[in-house]
Structures are given as structure tokens and as C-alpha cells.
C-alpha positions, 0 to 999 in steps of 0.5 A: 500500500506504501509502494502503491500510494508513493508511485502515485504520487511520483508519477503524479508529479512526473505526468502533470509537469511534462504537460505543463512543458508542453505549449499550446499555441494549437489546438491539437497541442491543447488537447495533448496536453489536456490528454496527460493532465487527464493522464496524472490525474487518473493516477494521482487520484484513481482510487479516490475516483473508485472509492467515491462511485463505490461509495455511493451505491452503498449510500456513503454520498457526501464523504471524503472521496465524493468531496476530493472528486466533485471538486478536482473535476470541477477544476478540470470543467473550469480549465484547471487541470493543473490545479485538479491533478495537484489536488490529487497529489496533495491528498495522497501526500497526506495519506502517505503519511499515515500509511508510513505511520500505521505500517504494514495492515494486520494479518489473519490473527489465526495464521499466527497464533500457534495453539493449534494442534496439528495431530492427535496419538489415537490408540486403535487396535494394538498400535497408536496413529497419528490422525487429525484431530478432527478425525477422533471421536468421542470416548477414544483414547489418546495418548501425548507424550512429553513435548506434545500439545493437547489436541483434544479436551478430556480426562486422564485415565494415566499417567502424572505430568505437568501441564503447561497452561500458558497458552490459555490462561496466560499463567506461568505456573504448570498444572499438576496433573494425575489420573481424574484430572481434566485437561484442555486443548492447546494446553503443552504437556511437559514432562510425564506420558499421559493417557486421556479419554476425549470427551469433546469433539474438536470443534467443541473442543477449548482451543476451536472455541479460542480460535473462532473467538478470535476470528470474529471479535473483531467484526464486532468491535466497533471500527475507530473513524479517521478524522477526515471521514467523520469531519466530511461528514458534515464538511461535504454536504455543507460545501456541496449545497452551498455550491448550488446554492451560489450557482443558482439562487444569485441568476435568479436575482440578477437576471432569469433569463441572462446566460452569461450571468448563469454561467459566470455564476456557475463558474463561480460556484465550480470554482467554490467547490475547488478552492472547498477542497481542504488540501491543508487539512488532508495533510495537517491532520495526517501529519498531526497525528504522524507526529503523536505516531512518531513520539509513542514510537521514541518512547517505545510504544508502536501505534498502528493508525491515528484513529487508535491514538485519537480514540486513547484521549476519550479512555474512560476504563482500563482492563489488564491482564495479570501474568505478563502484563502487571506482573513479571511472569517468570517464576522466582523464589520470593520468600524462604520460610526456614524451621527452627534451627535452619538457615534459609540459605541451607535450605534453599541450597538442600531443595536446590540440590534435590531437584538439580536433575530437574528442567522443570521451571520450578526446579529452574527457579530454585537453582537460579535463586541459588547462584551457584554452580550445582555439585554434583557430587553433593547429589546420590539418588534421585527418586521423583515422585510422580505429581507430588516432588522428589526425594533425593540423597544430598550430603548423605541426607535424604531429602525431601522436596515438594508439595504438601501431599509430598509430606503427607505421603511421607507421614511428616508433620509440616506448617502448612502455609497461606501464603501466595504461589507455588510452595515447596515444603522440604524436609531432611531425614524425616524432619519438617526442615521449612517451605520456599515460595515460587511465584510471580512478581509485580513489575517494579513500575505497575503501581506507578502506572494504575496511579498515573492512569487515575490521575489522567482521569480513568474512570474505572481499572479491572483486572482479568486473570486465569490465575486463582482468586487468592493470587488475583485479589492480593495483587489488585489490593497491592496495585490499588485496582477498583475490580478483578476477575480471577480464574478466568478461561478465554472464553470467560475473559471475552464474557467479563468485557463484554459486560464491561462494555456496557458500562462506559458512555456512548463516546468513552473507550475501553483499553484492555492490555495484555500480552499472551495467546490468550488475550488475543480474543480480548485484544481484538474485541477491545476498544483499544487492544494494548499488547506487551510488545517485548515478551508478548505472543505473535498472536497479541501483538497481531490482535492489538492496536497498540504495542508497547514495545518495552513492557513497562505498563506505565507507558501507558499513560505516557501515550494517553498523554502524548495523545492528548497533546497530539489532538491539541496541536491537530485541533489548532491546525484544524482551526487555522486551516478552516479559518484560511479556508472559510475566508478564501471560500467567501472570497471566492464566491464573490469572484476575488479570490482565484483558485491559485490564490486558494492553492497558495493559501493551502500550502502556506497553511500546510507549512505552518502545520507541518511545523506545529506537527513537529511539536507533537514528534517531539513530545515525550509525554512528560 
């Protein structure tokens, strides 16, 4: 679309200035000339002439197009053939500029979201094959092996892993699961086989319903307007009426029966809806909000249209997700609660040594909060036990590290904690020795962000989270947010905005920010999808409007403010440049002002707001 728009622009240029060399003393030269006038205009504005006849079988009349085509075949029936192909040029010259800004249109979010399984281990007969997954049917039995996504809902009848539920509810800590347990499509499984019974077909199944969520949700989110469409609006069939009005009502009173007033007159009116063509303001406004585009983008947040930065100004709730998004979304040691009489440091070196053997990320969590080089000579016999944790020789010890059915399977008395996250409760030779506490941290700026966010003027700030309600709750107490919805499927996500969205104005605007595959329905459903652009999905940043680059949800702010900045300095040169056309119209309709004088003013107006538009580049929303 970018190579498309600046070809035309080029060309446009190239065709109108090799007929403007060209003389006309004859009238074969005459209409050459008007030949390759007609030429660069068609390539200048070729489209805009297609959008406008398009649009008026749909009942879209009196719009941009429709204003930018009246008005350039005007100049031409007038003699004007430089000033309608410049029109033309001055119009793309203005669109490029968003075009550049925007970038590159969305693809299809399902092409890039990666939670779909491509086969499912279907046992029949004596031998596992590997089919579709639209090919299983209800009560077969599959089997996924560690590595492997789950194609299918339904229940294990063997096997203990753990189960990596990310995908779908965007939370960094894996599922215990064991015979009895219920698992969920798109899910990953990491470490254990697993024998499963399905019990819903695929198209029932969670990540279809995922898939299809996301496709649709944009059809019902109500489409941002640019502000060129909205303003030829009312713009348009002011201009066009007022045009018929100036070509017939001054005959009528001059001189009925007069031809050569009726036509000086509808000349004149020709000539009215020429100099109407807001040329300054179809490159103002774009370069306005180019600048707006061009600051988030300094203080790394991306922007894909000016519409989506014009709609943050009119913001009145903001939803977040949790994982990823307020929080770091990596797991790490964040307490140690030793017994009496243990260092917390030797217990963290003992449960740290007892799941050495161990890639799964609670172990990975343990070992980094360690920060030392493992001895393996330290470590005899590893025994994991399945679903529950390990149990390990260590120094000549055995000890145990794990949940707290690890404990009770082992007949150990233990303090069993309340406290937020993943616990690991070790003993040593038998003896309750303390727990650890894996879990997620709040990142350092999240709390600054919902403060600056009220500050602003924000309505109302939720939460939405697959995350347990205990976990949920604790961090919107720390984060101070009005709302939030814990436990969470996609499915329930979609629900809860859904009723969230009633709850605004008419014009107001609803942000929701996250990060994951599992936002990806919310995002597009949005008024203003904000995704986490550095540790976010593809399917998320495809999905949003908005993408902060850096992950510091404090930017947040930073843009609404660079986005109301943005609309006051377009605001200005939407004043100036409707308060040189208005004088110039009325000019115009008393014959003074010629076309070339409105082409001057426009230009003069567009300089002055491509200079006022480099305020808004600058800005860091400070």
C-alpha cells in the first residue's frame, strides 16, 4: 500500500509537469496536453475516483472521496487541470503519511497464533496413529507424550505430568496433573506420558472455541473513524449545497433569463467547490497525528493508525491482564520460610540440590535463586515422585522436596502455609526442615502506572486473570485496582468485557492490555487492544492496536498523554486551516479570490502545520 500510494504520487508529479512543458499555441497541442493532465490525474487520484462511485451505491454520498472528486473535476470543467491533478497529489501526500505511520495492515490473527494442534496419538487396535484431530471421536483414547500439545479436551485415565497452561490462561505456573484430572486443548504437556479419554469433539473442543473467538471479535468491535471521514461528514454536504446554492439562487436575482450571468455564476460556484477542497487539512491532520505516531514510537510504544491514538484521549476504563502484563511472569523464589534451627540459605541450597536433575521451571527457579554452580557430587539418588516432588540423597541426607501431599505421603508433620504461589515444603531425614515460595512478581513500575492512569482521569481499572482468586485479589489490593476477575478461561475473559462494555458512555473507550495467546480474543474485541510488545505472543501483538514495545505498563499513560497533546496541536491546525479556508471560500464566491490564490493559501497553511506537527514528534509525554 506504501509502494502503491508513493508511485502515485511520483508519477503524479512526473505526468502533470511534462504537460505543463508542453505549449499550446494549437489546438491539437491543447488537447495533448489536456490528454496527460487527464493522464496524472487518473493516477494521482484513481482510487479516490473508485472509492467515491463505490461509495455511493452503498449510500456513503457526501464523504471524503465524493468531496476530493466533485471538486478536482470541477477544476478540470473550469480549465484547471493543473490545479485538479495537484489536488490529487496533495491528498495522497497526506495519506502517505499515515500509511508510513500505521505500517504494514494486520494479518489473519489465526495464521499466527500457534495453539493449534496439528495431530492427535489415537490408540486403535494394538498400535497408536497419528490422525487429525478432527478425525477422533468421542470416548477414544489418546495418548501425548512429553513435548506434545493437547489436541483434544478430556480426562486422564494415566499417567502424572505437568501441564503447561500458558497458552490459555496466560499463567506461568504448570498444572499438576494425575489420573481424574481434566485437561484442555492447546494446553503443552511437559514432562510425564499421559493417557486421556476425549470427551469433546474438536470443534467443541477449548482451543476451536479460542480460535473462532478470535476470528470474529473483531467484526464486532466497533471500527475507530479517521478524522477526515467523520469531519466530511458534515464538511461535504455543507460545501456541496452551498455550491448550488451560489450557482443558482444569485441568476435568479440578477437576471432569469441572462446566460452569461448563469454561467459566470456557475463558474463561480465550480470554482467554490475547488478552492472547498481542504488540501491543508488532508495533510495537517495526517501529519498531526504522524507526529503523536512518531513520539509513542521514541518512547517505545508502536501505534498502528491515528484513529487508535485519537480514540486513547476519550479512555474512560482500563482492563489488564495479570501474568505478563502487571506482573513479571517468570517464576522466582520470593520468600524462604526456614524451621527452627535452619538457615534459609541451607535450605534453599538442600531443595536446590534435590531437584538439580530437574528442567522443570520450578526446579529452574530454585537453582537460579541459588547462584551457584550445582555439585554434583553433593547429589546420590534421585527418586521423583510422580505429581507430588522428589526425594533425593544430598550430603548423605535424604531429602525431601515438594508439595504438601509430598509430606503427607511421607507421614511428616509440616506448617502448612497461606501464603501466595507455588510452595515447596522440604524436609531432611524425616524432619519438617521449612517451605520456599515460587511465584510471580509485580513489575517494579505497575503501581506507578494504575496511579498515573487515575490521575489522567480513568474512570474505572479491572483486572482479568486465569490465575486463582487468592493470587488475583492480593495483587489488585497491592496495585490499588477498583475490580478483578480471577480464574478466568478465554472464553470467560471475552464474557467479563463484554459486560464491561456496557458500562462506559456512548463516546468513552475501553483499553484492555495484555500480552499472551490468550488475550488475543480480548485484544481484538477491545476498544483499544494494548499488547506487551517485548515478551508478548505473535498472536497479541497481531490482535492489538497498540504495542508497547518495552513492557513497562506505565507507558501507558505516557501515550494517553502524548495523545492528548497530539489532538491539541491537530485541533489548532484544524482551526487555522478552516479559518484560511472559510475566508478564501467567501472570497471566492464573490469572484476575488482565484483558485491559485486558494492553492497558495493551502500550502502556506500546510507549512505552518507541518511545523506545529513537529511539536507533537517531539513530545515525550512528560
Amino acid at each position: 500500500m506504501l509502494r502503491k500510494r508513493m508511485a502515485r504520487i511520483i508519477f503524479g508529479m512526473l505526468f502533470g509537469a511534462f504537460a505543463m512543458s508542453l505549449p499550446t499555441f494549437s489546438d491539437v497541442n491543447q488537447w495533448g496536453q489536456l490528454t496527460i493532465f487527464l493522464g496524472a490525474y487518473v493516477i494521482a487520484g484513481g482510487d479516490v475516483l473508485l472509492r467515491a462511485f463505490r461509495n455511493i451505491f452503498r449510500g456513503q454520498v457526501l464523504d471524503e472521496n465524493f468531496l476530493m472528486s466533485i471538486a478536482t473535476i470541477g477544476a478540470f470543467v473550469v480549465g484547471e487541470y493543473l490545479e485538479g491533478v495537484a489536488v490529487m497529489i496533495f491528498y495522497q501526500i497526506g495519506e502517505l503519511f499515515q500509511d508510513y505511520a500505521v505500517g504494514k495492515s494486520r494479518a489473519s490473527i489465526s495464521d499466527l497464533m500457534d495453539i493449534r494442534p496439528d495431530y492427535a496419538n489415537v490408540k486403535r487396535g494394538d498400535g497408536i496413529l497419528k490422525v487429525d484431530p478432527y478425525e477422533v471421536e468421542l470416548g477414544e483414547t489418546i495418548v501425548i507424550r512429553p513435548g506434545e500439545r493437547v489436541p483434544l479436551d478430556g480426562v486422564v485415565i494415566d499417567g502424572h505430568s505437568m501441564l503447561d497452561t500458558s497458552a490459555l490462561t496466560g499463567e506461568s505456573v504448570p498444572r499438576d496433573i494425575e489420573p481424574g484430572s481434566e485437561v484442555l486443548s492447546g494446553c503443552i504437556n511437559t514432562n510425564g506420558l499421559l493417557t486421556v479419554t476425549v470427551t469433546k469433539n474438536f470443534e467443541e473442543s477449548t482451543v476451536s472455541k479460542i480460535l473462532d473467538m478470535v476470528e470474529n471479535a473483531s467484526s464486532k468491535k466497533a471500527k475507530a473513524e479517521n478524522f477526515i471521514t467523520k469531519f466530511a461528514k458534515y464538511y461535504t454536504p455543507i460545501v456541496v449545497i452551498s455550491a448550488v446554492l451560489l450557482a443558482v439562487i444569485p441568476p435568479m436575482v440578477l437576471g432569469i433569463g441572462d446566460g452569461a450571468i448563469w454561467m459566470d455564476w456557475v463558474t463561480r460556484a465550480l470554482s467554490f467547490l475547488v478552492i472547498s477542497c481542504p488540501c491543508a487539512l488532508v495533510i495537517s491532520v495526517p501529519l498531526g497525528f504522524f507526529g503523536g505516531i512518531g513520539g509513542a514510537s521514541r518512547v517505545g510504544v508502536l501505534v498502528k493508525g491515528s484513529n487508535y491514538l485519537e480514540a486513547m484521549a476519550k479512555t474512560e476504563i482500563v482492563v489488564f491482564d495479570k501474568t505478563g502484563t502487571l506482573t513479571k511472569g517468570t517464576f522466582s523464589v520470593t520468600n524462604i520460610q526456614p524451621s527452627e534451627g535452619m538457615e534459609p540459605q541451607a535450605l534453599l541450597d538442600l531443595a536446590a540440590h534435590a531437584e538439580s536433575n530437574s528442567s522443570h521451571p520450578i526446579s529452574l527457579s530454585l537453582q537460579k535463586a541459588y547462584g551457584k554452580v550445582i555439585n554434583p557430587q553433593r547429589v546420590g539418588r534421585v527418586e521423583e515422585v510422580a505429581g507430588h516432588g522428589v526425594k533425593a540423597q544430598v550430603d548423605g541426607k535424604t531429602v525431601l522436596a515438594g508439595n504438601a501431599k509430598l509430606m503427607e505421603q511421607a507421614g511428616i508433620p509440616y506448617t502448612k502455609s497461606n501464603a501466595t504461589g507455588t510452595l515447596v515444603y522440604v524436609a531432611v531425614d524425616g524432619v519438617y526442615a521449612g517451605y520456599l515460595v515460587i511465584s510471580d512478581e509485580i513489575k517494579p513500575d505497575s503501581s506507578q502506572a494504575v496511579a498515573d492512569l487515575k490521575k489522567s482521569g480513568i474512570r474505572k481499572t479491572v483486572m482479568l486473570t486465569g490465575d486463582n482468586r487468592h493470587t488475583a485479589e492480593l495483587v489488585a489490593k497491592q496495585l490499588r485496582l477498583d475490580q478483578v476477575y480471577a480464574e478466568l478461561l478465554p472464553v470467560d475473559k471475552v464474557e467479563r468485557m463484554e459486560e464491561l462494555l456496557k458500562e462506559k458512555s456512548p463516546k468513552g473507550k475501553l483499553i484492555f492490555v495484555g500480552d499472551g495467546i490468550n488475550d488475543a480474543p480480548v485484544l481484538a474485541r477491545a476498544d483499544i487492544g494494548v499488547a506487551m510488545g517485548g515478551l508478548g505472543s505473535d498472536a497479541a501483538i497481531e490482535a492489538a492496536d497498540i504495542v508497547i514495545m518495552t513492557d513497562e505498563p506505565s507507558k501507558l499513560a505516557t501515550v494517553m498523554r502524548i495523545s492528548k497533546k497530539t489532538l491539541a496541536i491537530v485541533t489548532q491546525n484544524i482551526v487555522f486551516a478552516m479559518g484560511i479556508k472559510i475566508v478564501t471560500l467567501v472570497l471566492g464566491a464573490f469572484g476575488i479570490a482565484n483558485l491559485w490564490i486558494a492553492v497558495f493559501a493551502d500550502v502556506g497553511v500546510a507549512i505552518l502545520a507541518i511545523l506545529n506537527s513537529i511539536r507533537a514528534l517531539r513530545y515525550k509525554g512528560e
